[in-house]
N, C-alpha and C positions, 0 to 999 in steps of 0.2 A: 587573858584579855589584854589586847594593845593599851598603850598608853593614852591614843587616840579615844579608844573607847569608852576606856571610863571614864575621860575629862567630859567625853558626850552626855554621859550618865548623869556625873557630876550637876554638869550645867544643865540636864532637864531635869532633877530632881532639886535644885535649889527654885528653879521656876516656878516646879509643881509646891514644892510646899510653901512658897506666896500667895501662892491661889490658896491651898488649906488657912494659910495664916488668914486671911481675908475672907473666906466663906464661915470658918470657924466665929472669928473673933466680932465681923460685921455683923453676922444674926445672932450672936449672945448680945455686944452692945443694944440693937434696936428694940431689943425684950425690954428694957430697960428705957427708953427713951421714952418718950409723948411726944414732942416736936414732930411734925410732920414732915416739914425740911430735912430735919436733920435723917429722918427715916429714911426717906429720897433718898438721900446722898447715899447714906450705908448701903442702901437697895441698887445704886449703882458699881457700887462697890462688891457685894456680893458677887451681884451678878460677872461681873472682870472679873472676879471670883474663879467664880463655876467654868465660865468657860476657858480662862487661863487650865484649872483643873483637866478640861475633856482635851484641852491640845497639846499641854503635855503628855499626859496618859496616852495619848495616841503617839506621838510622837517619841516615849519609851519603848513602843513596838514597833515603828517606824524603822528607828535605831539597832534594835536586833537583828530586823531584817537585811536593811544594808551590809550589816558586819557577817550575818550568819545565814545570810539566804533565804532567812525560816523564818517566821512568826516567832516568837518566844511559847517555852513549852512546857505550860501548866498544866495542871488536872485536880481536879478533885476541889479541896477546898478554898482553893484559890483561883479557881475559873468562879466558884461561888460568890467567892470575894468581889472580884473585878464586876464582876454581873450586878451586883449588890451596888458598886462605884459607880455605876454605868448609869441605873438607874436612878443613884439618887443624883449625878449630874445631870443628867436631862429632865425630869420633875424639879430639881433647885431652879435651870436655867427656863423652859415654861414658866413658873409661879414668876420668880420674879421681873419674868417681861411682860407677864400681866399684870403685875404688880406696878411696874413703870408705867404701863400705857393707860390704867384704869384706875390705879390705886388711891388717887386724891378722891372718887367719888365711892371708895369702901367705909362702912360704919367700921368704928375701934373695935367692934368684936371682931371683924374677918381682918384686921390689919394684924390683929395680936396673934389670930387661927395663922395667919401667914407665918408671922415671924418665928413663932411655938412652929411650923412647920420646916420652916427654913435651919431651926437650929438642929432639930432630930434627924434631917437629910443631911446635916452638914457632919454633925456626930457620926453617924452612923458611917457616912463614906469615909470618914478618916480612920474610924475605928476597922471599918472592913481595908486598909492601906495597910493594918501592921497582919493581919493575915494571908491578903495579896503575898505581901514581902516575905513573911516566914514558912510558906507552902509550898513557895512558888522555888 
């Protein structure tokens, strides 16, 4: 790998694990919270989250391809993996834009259903990120 290369890697994997650090650490805080403001906030948060998460990830294939012409070339339990990261970024980022645009008129049981949501989608994708990585 060039020099070039990997500083590209470097720099979208420091990206991508701001988004982890912020999808992680916002939906464990909000579990924890009752403010409703303060929920908001984290819910925006999140959400720059998720999808800082999907543009990096996209743009670590992105990356390969430039350099190596090719998509990058997984199988087996690390296409499981990514599939796994795929989905729980696109269910995180839904929920929590209906979350934003609806969420002030949800009862405390479906704000808690959410954030209990938010944090298992957040878990899971990071935990399917050390599989991705050592499969792949």
């Amino acid at each position: 790998m060039s020099e070039l290369q990997n500083l590209s890697y470097a720099a979208i994997q420091v990206v991508h694990n701001f988004g982890a650090v912020a999808v992680v650490g916002g939906s464990l805080i909000a579990l924890k919270l009752r403010e409703r403001s303060m929920r908001r906030k984290l819910a925006q948060l999140v959400l720059v989250g998720w999808l800082t998460q999907a543009a990096s990830g996209a743009t670590f294939g992105m990356t390969t391809y430039y350099f190596h012409h090719a998509l990058p070339d997984i199988s087996g339990i690390a296409t499981y993996a990514l599939g796994i990261k795929m989905l729980c970024a696109t269910l995180g980022i839904l929920m929590l834009a209906a979350y934003l645009w609806s969420g002030e008129r949800w009862k405390e049981q479906l704000l808690e259903t959410a954030w209990i949501s938010s944090s298992v989608l957040a878990v899971t994708a990071i935990s399917s990120a050390a599989f991705l990585r050592w499969f792949s």
